[in-house]
Structure formats: C-alpha cells, structure tokens
C-alpha positions as CSV (number, residue, x, y, z in Angstrom):
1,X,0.0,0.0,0.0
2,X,3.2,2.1,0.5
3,X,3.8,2.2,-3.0
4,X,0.6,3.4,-4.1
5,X,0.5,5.8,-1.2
6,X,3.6,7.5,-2.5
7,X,2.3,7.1,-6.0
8,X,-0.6,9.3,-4.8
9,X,1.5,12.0,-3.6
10,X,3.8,12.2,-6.8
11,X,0.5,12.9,-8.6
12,X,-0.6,15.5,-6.2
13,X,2.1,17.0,-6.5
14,X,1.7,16.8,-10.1
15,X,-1.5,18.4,-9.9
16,X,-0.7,21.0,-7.9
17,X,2.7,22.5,-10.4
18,X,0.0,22.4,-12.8
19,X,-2.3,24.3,-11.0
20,X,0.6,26.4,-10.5
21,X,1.4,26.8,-14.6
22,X,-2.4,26.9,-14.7
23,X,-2.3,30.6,-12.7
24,X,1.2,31.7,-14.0
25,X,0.9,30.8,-17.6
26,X,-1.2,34.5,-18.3
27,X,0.7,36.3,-15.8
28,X,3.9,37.0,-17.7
29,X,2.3,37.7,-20.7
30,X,3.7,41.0,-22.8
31,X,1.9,44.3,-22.5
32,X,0.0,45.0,-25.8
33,X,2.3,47.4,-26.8
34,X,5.4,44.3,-27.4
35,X,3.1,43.9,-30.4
36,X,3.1,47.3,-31.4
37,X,-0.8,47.5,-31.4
38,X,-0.9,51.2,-31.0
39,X,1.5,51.3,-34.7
40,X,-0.6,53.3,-37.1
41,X,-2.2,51.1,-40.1
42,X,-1.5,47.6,-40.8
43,X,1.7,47.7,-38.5
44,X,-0.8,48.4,-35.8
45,X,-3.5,45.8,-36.9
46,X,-1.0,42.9,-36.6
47,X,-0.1,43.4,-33.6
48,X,-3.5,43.8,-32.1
49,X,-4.4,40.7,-34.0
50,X,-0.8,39.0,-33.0
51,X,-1.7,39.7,-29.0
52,X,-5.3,38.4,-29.9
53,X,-4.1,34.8,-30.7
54,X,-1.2,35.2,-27.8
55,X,-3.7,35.8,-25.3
56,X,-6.0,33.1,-27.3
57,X,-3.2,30.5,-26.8
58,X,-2.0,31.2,-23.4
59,X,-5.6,31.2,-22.1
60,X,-5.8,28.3,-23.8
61,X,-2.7,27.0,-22.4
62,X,-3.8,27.8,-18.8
63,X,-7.3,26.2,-19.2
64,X,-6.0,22.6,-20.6
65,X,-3.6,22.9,-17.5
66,X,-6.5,23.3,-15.3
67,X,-8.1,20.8,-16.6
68,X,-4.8,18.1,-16.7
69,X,-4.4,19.0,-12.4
70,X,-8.1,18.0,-12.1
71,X,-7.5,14.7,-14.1
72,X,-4.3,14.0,-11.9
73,X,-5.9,15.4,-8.8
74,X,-8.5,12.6,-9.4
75,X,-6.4,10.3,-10.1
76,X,-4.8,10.5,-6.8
77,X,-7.9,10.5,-5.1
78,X,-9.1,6.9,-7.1
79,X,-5.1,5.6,-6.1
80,X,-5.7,6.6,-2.3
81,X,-9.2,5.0,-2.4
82,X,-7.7,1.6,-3.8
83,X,-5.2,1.6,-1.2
84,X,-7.4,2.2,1.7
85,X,-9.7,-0.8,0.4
86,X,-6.8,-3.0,-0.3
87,X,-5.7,-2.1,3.4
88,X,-9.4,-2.7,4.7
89,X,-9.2,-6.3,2.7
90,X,-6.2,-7.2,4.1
91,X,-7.2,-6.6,7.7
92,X,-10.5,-8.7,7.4
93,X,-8.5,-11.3,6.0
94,X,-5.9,-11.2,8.7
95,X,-8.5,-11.5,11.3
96,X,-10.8,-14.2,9.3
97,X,-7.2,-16.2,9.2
98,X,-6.3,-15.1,13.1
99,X,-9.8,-16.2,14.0
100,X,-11.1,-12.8,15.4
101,X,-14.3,-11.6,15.1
C-alpha cells in the first residue's frame, strides 16, 4: 500500500505544479504594446491581431492545464481509495485467518 501511497502524492504534486502553470501561464504575458498595437495602419493591426491569438493561446494554455491537475488530482484521489480498500481487505483477512471476530 506504501507504493501506491507514494504514487498518490507524486500525482498531487503533479496536480498541484499544474495548477501552478495553470495561474502563472497569463501572468507573464507581454503588454499590448510588445506587439506594437498602438502602430498606425496595418503595423498596428498585426499586432493587435498577434496579441489576440497570444492571449488566445496562453488562455488556452492555462485552461488545458487546469483541466490536466483536475484529471491527476482525481487520479490521486481513485489511487488513495484503492489503497485504503486494499488495506481494509487485508485486515478482514488477517483477522478471518487469526480467528477474530
């Protein structure tokens, strides 16, 4: 039970650095100005629509990593289950063999 014990840590801790990414991902992105949005004509117009699909992909990005720590947080919670039940077998077992009630 150890093993999957520890296994259900490394994949909380997985979950949580994701979380983590999840929040951080957006922070650090450029000011609209690194694309030169305020640039007058088409200069200006790709880099409003080049911040657009930056901010597209990073929210992206941060959402798909919100949703992989919620898979992995799960996934620690189903591995922690199955080694409490495995547990609870093993001590019915051990007192059906030891004769206790």
């Amino acid at each position: 039970m150890d093993t999957l014990r520890a296994l259900s840590a490394r994949l909380d801790e997985a979950s949580a650095t994701l979380t983590v990414v999840s929040h951080t991902v957006t922070a650090s992105d450029p000011a609209q100005a690194a694309f030169g949005v305020d640039a007058p004509g088409r200069p200006g117009e790709i880099g409003r629509a080049l911040h657009r699909q930056w901010t597209t992909a990073t929210d992206d990005r941060a959402r798909e990593a919100r949703a992989a720590a919620g898979r992995l947080a799960a996934a620690a919670a189903a591995v922690r289950e199955a080694a409490d039940r495995y547990t609870d077998v093993d001590r019915a077992a051990r007192r059906r063999l030891t004769g206790e009630p």
